[in-house]
C-alpha positions as CSV (number, residue, x, y, z in Angstrom):
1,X,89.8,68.3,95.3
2,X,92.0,71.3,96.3
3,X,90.1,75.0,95.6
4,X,92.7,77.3,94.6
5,X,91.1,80.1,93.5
6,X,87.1,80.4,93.6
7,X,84.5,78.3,94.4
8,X,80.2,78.3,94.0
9,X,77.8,78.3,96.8
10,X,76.6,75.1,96.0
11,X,80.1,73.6,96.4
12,X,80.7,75.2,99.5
13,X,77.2,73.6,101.2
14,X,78.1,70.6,100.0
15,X,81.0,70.9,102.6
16,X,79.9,72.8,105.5
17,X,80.5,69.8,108.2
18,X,84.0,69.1,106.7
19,X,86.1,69.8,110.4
20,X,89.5,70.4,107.6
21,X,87.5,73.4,106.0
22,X,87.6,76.8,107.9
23,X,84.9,79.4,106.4
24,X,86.4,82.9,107.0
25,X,83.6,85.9,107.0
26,X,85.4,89.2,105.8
27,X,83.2,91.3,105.3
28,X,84.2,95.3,106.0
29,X,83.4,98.5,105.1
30,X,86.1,101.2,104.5
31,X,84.1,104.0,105.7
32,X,81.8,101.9,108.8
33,X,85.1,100.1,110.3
34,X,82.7,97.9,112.6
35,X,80.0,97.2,110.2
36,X,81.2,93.7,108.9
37,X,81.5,92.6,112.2
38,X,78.5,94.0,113.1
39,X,76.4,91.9,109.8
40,X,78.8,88.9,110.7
41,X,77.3,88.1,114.1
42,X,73.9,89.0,112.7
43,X,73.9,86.6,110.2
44,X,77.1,84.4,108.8
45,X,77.8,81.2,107.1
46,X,77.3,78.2,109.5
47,X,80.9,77.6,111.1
48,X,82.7,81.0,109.9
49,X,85.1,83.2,111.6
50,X,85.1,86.7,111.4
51,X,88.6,88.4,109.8
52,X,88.8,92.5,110.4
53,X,90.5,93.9,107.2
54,X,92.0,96.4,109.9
55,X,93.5,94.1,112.3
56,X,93.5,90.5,111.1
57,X,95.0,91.2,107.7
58,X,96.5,94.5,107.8
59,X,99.8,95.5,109.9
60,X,100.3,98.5,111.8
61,X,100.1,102.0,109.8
62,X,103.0,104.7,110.3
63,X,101.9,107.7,109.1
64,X,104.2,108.9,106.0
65,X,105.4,105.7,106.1
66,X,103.3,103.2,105.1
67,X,100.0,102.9,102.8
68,X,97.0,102.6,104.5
69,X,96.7,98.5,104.7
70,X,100.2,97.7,105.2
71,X,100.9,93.7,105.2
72,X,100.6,92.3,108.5
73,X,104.1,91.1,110.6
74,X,104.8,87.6,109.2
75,X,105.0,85.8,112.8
76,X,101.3,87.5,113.1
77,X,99.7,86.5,110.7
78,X,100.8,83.0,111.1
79,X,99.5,83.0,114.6
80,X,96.2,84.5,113.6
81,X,96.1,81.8,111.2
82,X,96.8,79.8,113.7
83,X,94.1,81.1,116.1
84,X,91.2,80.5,113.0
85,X,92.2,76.5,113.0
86,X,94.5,76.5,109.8
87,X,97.4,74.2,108.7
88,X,98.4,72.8,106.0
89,X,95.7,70.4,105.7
90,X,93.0,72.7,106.0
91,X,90.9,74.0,102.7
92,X,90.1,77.5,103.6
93,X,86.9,79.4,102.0
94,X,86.9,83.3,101.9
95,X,84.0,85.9,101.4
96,X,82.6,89.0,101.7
97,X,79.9,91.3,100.5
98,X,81.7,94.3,98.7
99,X,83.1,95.1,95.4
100,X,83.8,91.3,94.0
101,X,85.0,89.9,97.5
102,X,87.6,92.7,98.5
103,X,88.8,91.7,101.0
104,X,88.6,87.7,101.2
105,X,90.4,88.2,98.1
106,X,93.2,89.7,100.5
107,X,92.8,87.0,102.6
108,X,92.9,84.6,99.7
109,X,96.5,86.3,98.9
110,X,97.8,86.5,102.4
111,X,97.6,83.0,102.6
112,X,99.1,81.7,99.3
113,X,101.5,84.3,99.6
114,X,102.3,82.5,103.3
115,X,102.6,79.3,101.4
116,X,98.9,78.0,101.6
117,X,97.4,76.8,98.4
118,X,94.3,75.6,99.5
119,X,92.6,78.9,99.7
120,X,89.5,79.7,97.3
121,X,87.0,82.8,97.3
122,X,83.4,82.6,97.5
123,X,82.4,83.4,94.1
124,X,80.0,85.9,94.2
125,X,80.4,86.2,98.1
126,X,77.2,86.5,100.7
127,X,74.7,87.9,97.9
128,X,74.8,84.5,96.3
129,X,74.7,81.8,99.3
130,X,71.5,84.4,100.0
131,X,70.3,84.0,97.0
132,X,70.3,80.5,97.2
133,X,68.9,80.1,100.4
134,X,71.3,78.4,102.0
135,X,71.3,78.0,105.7
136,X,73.0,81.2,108.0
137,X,74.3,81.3,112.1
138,X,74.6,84.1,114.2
139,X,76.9,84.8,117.1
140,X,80.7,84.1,117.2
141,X,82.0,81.6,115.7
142,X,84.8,79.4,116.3
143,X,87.4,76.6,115.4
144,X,89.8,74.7,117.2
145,X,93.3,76.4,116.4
146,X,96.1,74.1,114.9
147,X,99.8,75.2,114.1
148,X,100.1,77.1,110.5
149,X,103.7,76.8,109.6
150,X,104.6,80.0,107.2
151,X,106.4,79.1,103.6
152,X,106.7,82.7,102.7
153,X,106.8,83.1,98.5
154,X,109.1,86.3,99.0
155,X,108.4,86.6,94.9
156,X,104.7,87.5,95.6
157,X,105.6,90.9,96.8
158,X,107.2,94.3,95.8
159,X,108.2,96.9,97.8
160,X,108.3,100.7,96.2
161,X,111.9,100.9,95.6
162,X,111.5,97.7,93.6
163,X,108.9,99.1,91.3
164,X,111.3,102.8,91.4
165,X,114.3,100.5,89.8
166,X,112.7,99.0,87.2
167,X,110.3,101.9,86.2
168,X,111.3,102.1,83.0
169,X,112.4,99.0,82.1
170,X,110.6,97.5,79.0
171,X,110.0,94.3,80.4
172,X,107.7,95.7,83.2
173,X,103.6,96.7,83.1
174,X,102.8,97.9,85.9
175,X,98.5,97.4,86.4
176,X,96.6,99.9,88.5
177,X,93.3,98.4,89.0
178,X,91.4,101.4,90.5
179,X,88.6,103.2,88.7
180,X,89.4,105.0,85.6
181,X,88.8,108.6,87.4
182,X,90.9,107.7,90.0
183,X,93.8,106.5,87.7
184,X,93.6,109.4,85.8
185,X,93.6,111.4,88.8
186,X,90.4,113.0,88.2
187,X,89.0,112.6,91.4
188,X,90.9,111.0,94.6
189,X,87.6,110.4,97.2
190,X,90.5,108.4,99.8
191,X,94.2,109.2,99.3
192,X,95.7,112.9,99.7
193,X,97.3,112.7,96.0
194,X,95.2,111.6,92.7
195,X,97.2,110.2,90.2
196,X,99.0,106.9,89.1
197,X,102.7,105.6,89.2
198,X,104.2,106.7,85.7
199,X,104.2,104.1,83.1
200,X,101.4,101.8,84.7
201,X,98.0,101.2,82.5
202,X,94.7,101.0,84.1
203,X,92.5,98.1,84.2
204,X,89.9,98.4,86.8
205,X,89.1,95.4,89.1
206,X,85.0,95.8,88.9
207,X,85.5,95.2,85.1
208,X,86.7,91.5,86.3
209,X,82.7,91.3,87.1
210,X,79.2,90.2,85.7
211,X,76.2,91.9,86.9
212,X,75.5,89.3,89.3
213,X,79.3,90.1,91.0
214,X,80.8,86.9,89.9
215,X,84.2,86.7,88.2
216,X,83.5,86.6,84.4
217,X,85.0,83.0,82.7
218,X,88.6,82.2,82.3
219,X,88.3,82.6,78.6
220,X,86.8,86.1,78.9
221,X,89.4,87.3,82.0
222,X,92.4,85.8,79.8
223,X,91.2,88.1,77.0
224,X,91.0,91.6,79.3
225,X,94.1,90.7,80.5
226,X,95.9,90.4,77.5
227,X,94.5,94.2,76.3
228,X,96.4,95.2,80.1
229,X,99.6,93.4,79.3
230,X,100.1,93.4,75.3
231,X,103.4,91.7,74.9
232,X,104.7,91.5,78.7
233,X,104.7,88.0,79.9
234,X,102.1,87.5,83.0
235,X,105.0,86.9,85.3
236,X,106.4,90.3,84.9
237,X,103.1,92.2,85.9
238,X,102.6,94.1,89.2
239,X,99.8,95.1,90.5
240,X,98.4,97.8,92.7
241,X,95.4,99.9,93.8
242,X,95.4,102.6,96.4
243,X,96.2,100.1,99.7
244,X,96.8,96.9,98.3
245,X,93.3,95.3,98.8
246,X,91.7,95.3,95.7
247,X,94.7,94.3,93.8
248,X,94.4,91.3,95.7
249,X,91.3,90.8,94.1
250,X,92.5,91.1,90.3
251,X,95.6,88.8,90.9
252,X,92.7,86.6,92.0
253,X,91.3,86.8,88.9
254,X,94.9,86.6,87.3
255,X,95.0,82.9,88.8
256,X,91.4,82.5,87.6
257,X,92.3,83.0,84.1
258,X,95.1,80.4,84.2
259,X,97.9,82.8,84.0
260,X,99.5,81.9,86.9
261,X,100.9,84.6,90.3
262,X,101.1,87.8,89.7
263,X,103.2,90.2,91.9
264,X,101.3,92.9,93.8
265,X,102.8,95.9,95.0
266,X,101.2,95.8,98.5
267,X,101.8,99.1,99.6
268,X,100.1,100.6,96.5
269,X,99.2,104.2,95.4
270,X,98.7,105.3,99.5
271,X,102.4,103.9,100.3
272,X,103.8,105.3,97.0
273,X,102.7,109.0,97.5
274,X,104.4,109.0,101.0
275,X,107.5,109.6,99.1
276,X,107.1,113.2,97.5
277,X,110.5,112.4,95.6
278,X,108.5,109.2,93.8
279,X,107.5,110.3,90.1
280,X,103.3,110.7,89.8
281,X,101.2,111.1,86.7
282,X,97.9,111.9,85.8
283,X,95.8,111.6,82.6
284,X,96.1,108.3,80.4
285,X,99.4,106.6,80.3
């Protein structure tokens, strides 16, 4: 069996001396840069490598030029891949600790959007293999590297003047999936503008959550997504946040609910207001 999108911590035990599975820890904090590496070597799942959001799965920041987690050079990412023991045989297992998996889900959509669909998120992350009891390492892990062989799904991403050309074209929703405060520009805690791209309606990614962080059934994701889309097919929805990140994480739910790949705008809100030229709003849409 092929995990595509999430997996349980039972699951994932049942699997832990499989040599074609590669356990990636990716936990990070925004705000404490080295804490995830930090809690990684402390304690991680038996057999996982360590992925910094910073600089395994973002590319290089220009100021006034890019967002704040631009997507990595292609030819890098493939090599980091590379590096971690991945190829195309290899079922690869994401998580984290942080706001529904953050940032394995941008893992999770690095690699599919590289061509790898044997990627799945750890549903419910570190909290739940805790919970469970499940055994933990400590130190640095490590895998064997292979060859990863990119099969880039150019459709998977839009740049800004993409999303500027079709603004206003009826057959587009645009999703912003930060906080309701943040969409409506009421407060802006990271960026230097608050605000939202005209046009785009708000569905915020924690919302994609039970209390215990897992992703809430199919059945109940399909239904919140059709309130954010109304009448637009799924494969005309873009997604975005303030960097790109926790988009990642509501296309994962996207997949989840059966509706197939969304398209995320990677550079998001951050890369968007680099352009004082590109329309803003505030308030509801």
């Amino acid at each position: 069996m092929v995990y595509q999108t999430l997996i349980s911590a039972s699951e994932l035990a049942d699997q832990l001396s499989s040599p074609d599975w590669a356990i990636v820890d990716c936990r990070f904090a925004l705000r404490e840069s080295e804490r995830g590496r930090q809690d990684y070597a402390q304690a991680h799942i038996p057999g996982a490598v360590y992925a910094h959001l910073n600089e395994d799965l973002s590319g290089e920041i220009v100021p006034g030029k890019t967002g704040r987690h631009p997507l990595p050079a292609i030819e890098n990412l493939a090599q980091t891949f590379s590096r971690w023991g991945i190829d195309a045989s290899v079922q690869v297992i994401a998580y984290d600790d942080r706001d529904g998996s953050m940032a394995a889900a941008r893992l999770w959509w690095l690699l599919r959007w590289l061509g790898h669909d044997g990627v799945a998120v750890l549903d419910g992350g570190w909290q739940q293999w805790q919970q469970a009891g499940y055994q933990v390492a400590s130190g640095v892990g490590s895998r064997a590297p292979r060859t990863f062989v990119s099969r880039v799904r150019g459709e998977f991403a839009v740049t800004a003047e993409e999303v500027l050309a079709r603004l206003h074209s009826p057959g587009l929703r645009l999703v912003d999936v930060r906080s309701g405060e943040r969409y409506r520009g009421e407060q802006e805690p990271i960026d230097p503008v608050a605000g939202h791209i005209p046009g785009a309606v708000n569905a915020p990614y924690m919302e994609m959550l039970d209390a215990e962080g897992c992703f809430w059934s199919p059945q109940k994701l399909r239904g919140r997504f059709q309130t954010a889309l109304g009448d637009t097919p799924p494969e005309q929805a873009i997604f975005y946040c303030g960097s790109g990140v926790t988009a990642a994480h509501e296309l994962l739910a996207f997949a989840h609910a059966g509706l197939g790949n969304g398209r995320l705008y990677a550079g998001s809100w951050s890369d968007w207001i680099t352009d004082p030229n590109r329309p803003r709003a505030t308030g509801e849409s």
